[in-house]
N, CA and C of each residue as an Amber inpcrd file, in Angstrom:
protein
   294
 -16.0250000  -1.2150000  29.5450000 -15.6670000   0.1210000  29.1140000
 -16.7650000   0.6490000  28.2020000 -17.0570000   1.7660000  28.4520000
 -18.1790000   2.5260000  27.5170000 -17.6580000   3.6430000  27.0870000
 -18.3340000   3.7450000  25.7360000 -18.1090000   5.0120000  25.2980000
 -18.9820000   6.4340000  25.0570000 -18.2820000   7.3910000  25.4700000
 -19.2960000   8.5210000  25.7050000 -19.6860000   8.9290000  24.1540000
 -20.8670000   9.6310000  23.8640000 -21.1400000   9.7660000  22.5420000
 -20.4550000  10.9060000  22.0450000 -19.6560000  11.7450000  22.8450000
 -18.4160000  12.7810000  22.2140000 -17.4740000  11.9180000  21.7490000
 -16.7660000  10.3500000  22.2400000 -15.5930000   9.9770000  21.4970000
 -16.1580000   9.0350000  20.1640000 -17.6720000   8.6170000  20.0710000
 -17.6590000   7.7790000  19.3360000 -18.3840000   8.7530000  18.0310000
 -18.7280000   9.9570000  18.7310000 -18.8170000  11.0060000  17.0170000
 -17.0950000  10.9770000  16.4110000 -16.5600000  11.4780000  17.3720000
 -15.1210000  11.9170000  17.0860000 -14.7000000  10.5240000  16.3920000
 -14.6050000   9.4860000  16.6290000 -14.3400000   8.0810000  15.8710000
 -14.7820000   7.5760000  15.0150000 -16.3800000   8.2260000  14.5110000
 -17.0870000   8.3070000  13.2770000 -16.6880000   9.1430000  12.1630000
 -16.5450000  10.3620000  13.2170000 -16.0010000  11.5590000  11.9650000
 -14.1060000  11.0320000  11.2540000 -13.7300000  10.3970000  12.0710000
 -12.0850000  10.4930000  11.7870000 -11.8180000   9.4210000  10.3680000
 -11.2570000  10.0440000   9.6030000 -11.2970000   9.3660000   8.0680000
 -10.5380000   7.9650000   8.6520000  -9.6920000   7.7670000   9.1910000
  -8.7890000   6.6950000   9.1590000  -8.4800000   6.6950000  10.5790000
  -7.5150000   4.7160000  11.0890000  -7.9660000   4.8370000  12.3710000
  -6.3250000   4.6770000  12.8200000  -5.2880000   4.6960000  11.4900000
  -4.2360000   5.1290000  11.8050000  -4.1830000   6.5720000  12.0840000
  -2.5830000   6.5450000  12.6430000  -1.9580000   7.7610000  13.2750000
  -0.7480000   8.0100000  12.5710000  -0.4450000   9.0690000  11.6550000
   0.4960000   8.9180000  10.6620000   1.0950000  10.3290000  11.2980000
   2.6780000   9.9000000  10.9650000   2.8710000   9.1730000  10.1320000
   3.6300000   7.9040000  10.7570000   2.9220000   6.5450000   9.9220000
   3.2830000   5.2830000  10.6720000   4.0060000   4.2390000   9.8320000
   4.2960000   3.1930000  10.1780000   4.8380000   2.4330000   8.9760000
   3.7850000   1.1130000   8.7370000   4.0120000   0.7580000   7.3130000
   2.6760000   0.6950000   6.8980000   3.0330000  -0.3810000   5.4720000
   2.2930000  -1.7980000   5.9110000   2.2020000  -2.4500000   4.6850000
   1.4450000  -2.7000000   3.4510000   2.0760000  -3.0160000   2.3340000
   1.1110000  -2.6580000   1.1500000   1.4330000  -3.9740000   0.5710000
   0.4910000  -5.0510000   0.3070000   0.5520000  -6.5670000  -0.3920000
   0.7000000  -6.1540000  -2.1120000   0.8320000  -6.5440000  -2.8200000
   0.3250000  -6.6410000  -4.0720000   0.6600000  -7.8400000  -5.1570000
  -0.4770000  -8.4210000  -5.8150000  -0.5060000  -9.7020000  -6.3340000
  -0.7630000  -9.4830000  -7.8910000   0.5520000  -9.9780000  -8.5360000
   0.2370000  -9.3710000  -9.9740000   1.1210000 -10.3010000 -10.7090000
   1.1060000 -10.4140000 -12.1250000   1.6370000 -10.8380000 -13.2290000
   3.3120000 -10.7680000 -13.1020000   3.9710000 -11.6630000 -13.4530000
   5.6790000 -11.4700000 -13.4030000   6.4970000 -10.5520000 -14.1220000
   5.3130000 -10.3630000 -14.9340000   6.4160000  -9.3720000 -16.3050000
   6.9780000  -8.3380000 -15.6870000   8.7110000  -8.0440000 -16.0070000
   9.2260000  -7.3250000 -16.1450000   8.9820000  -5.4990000 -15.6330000
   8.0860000  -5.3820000 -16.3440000   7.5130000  -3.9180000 -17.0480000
   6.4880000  -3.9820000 -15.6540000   5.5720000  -5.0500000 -15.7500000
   5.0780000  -4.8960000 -13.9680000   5.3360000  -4.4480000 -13.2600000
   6.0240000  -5.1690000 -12.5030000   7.4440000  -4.9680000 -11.5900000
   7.7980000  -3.6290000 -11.6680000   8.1980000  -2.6660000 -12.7590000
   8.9830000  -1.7280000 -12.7650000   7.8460000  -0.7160000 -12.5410000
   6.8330000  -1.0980000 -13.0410000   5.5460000   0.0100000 -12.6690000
   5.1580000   0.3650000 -11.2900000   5.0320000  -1.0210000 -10.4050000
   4.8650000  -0.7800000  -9.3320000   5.6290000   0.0670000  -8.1310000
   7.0470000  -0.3870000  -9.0330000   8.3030000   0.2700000  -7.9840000
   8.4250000   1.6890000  -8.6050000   8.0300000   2.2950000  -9.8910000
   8.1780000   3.4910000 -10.2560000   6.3160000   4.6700000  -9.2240000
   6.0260000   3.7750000  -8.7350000   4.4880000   4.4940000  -8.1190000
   4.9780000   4.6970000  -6.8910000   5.6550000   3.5590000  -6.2330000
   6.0060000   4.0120000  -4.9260000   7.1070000   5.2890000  -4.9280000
   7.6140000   5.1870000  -5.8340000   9.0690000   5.9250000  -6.1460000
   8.4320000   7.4880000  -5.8910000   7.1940000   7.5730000  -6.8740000
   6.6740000   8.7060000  -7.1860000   6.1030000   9.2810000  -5.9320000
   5.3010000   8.5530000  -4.6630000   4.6080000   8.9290000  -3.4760000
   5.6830000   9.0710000  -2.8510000   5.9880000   7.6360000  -2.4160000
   7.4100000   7.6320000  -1.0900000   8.6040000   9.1540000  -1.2080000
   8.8830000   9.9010000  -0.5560000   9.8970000  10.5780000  -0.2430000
  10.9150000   9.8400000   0.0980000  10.9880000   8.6350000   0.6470000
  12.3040000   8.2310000   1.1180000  12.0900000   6.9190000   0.1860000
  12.1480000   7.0240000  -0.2920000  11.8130000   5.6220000  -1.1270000
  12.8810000   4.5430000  -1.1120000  14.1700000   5.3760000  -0.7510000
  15.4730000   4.0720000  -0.5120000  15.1800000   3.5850000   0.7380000
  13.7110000   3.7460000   1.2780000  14.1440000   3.4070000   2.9040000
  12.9790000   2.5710000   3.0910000  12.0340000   2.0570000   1.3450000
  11.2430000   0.9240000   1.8560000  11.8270000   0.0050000   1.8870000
  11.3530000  -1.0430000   2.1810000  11.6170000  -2.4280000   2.7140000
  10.3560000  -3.4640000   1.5650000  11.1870000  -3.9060000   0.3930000
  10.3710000  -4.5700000  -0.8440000  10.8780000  -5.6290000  -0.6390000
   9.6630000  -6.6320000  -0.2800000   9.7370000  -8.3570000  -0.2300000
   9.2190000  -8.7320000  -1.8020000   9.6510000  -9.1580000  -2.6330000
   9.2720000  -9.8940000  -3.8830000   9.1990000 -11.4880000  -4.1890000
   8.2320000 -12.0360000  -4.1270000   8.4990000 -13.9210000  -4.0390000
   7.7040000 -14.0600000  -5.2610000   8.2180000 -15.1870000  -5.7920000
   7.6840000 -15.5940000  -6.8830000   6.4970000 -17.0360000  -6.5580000
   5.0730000 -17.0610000  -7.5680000   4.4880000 -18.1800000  -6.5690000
   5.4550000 -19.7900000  -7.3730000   4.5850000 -20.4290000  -6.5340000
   5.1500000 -22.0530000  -6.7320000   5.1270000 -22.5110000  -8.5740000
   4.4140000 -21.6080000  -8.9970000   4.2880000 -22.4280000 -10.7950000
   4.7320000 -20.8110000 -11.6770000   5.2960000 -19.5650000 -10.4200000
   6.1310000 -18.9170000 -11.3960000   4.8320000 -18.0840000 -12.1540000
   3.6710000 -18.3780000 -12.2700000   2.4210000 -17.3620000 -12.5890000
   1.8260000 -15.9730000 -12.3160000   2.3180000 -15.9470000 -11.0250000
   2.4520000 -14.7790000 -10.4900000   3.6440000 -14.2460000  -9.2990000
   3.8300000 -13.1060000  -8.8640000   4.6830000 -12.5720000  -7.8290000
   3.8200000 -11.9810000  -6.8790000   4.5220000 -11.8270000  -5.6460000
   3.8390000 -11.0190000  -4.5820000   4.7450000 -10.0160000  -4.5230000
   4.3540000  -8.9120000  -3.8480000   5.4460000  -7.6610000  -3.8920000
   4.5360000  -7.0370000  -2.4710000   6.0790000  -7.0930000  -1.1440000
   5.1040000  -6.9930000  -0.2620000   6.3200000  -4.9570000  -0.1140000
   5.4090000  -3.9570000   0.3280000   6.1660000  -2.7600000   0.2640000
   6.0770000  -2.6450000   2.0050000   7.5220000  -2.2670000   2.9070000
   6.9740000  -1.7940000   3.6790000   7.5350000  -0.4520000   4.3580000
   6.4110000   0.9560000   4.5610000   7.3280000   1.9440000   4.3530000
   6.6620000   2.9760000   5.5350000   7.0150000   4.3320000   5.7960000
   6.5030000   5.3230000   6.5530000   5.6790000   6.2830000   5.7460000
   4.0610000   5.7390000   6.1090000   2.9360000   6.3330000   5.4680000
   3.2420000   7.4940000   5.9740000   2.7360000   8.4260000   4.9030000
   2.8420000   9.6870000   6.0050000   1.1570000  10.1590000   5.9410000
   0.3550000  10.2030000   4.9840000  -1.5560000  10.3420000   5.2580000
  -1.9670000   9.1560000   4.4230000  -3.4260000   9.6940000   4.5250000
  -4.6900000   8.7280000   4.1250000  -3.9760000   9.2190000   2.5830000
  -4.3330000  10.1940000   2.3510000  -3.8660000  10.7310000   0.9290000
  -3.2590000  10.1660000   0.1690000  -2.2190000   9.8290000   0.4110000
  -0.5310000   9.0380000   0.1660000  -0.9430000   7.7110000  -0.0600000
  -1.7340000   7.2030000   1.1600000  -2.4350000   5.7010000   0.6620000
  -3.0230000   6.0070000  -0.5520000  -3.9520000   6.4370000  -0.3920000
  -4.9930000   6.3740000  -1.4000000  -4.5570000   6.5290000  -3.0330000
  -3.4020000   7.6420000  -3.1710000  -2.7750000   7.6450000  -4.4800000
  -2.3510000   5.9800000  -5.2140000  -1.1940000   5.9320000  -4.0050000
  -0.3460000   4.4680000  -4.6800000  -1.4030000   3.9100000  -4.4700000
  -2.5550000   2.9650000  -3.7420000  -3.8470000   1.9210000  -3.9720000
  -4.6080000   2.2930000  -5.4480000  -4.3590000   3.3680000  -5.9200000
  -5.6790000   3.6300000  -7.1350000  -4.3490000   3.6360000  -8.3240000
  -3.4590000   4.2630000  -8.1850000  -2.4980000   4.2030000  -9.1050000
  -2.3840000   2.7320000  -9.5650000  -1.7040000   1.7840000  -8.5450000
  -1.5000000   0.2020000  -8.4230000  -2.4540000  -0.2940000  -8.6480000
  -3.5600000  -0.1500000  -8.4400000  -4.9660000  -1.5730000  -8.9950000
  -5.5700000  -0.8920000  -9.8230000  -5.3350000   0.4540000 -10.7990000
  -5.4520000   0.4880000 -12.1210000  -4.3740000   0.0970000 -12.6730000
  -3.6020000  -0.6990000 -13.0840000  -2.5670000  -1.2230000 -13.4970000
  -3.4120000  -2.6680000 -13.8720000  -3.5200000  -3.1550000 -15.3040000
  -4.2010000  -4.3370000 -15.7930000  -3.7390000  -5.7770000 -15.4360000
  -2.4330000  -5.4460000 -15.1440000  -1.2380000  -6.5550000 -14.4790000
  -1.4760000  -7.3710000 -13.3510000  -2.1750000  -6.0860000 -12.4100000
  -2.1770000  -6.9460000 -11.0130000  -3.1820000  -6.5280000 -10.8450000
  -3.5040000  -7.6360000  -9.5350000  -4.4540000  -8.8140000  -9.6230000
  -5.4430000  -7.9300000  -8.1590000  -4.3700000  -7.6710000  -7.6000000
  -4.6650000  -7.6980000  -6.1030000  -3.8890000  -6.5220000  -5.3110000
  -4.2510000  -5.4070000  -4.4040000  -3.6070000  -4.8710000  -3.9130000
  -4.4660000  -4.6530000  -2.8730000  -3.5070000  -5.3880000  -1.3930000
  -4.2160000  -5.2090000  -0.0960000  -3.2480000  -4.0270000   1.2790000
């Protein structure tokens, strides 16, 4: 299969290679505290419109040092990503947001 150089401008130019609005996972690896926790779920709260309708996996690791907090929800743009990712990994707490 080849590509003509009209679809692979068009695939250069396109910010993102989702199709929104899609559903869409967000990892995040951070500190146990309390106040953490409540930060992260108050960011999604703030983007998400339906926010009763993510789907939040929370595990604690094996020595209790850290949590994972997995979100999974209906992106609706790049935009929307991009808020909660910069909101969440400026947060000093956590570690990791994939």
């Amino acid at each position: 299969m080849t590509v003509s150089e009209k679809d692979l401008e068009a695939i250069q130019n396109k910010e993102t290679l989702f199709e929104f609005p899609c559903q869409f996972p967000i990892k995040i690896m951070a500190n146990p505290e309390k106040e953490t926790t409540q930060f992260i779920l108050n960011v999604f709260e703030k983007y998400v419109p339906e926010y009763d309708k993510i789907d939040f996996k929370i595990k604690e690791s094996k020595t209790g040092k850290y949590i994972s907090i997995t979100a999974i929800f209906e992106a609706e743009s790049k935009e929307q990503l991009d808020k909660i990712y910069k909101d969440i990994s400026g947060h000093s707490e956590v570690h990791m947001v994939l």
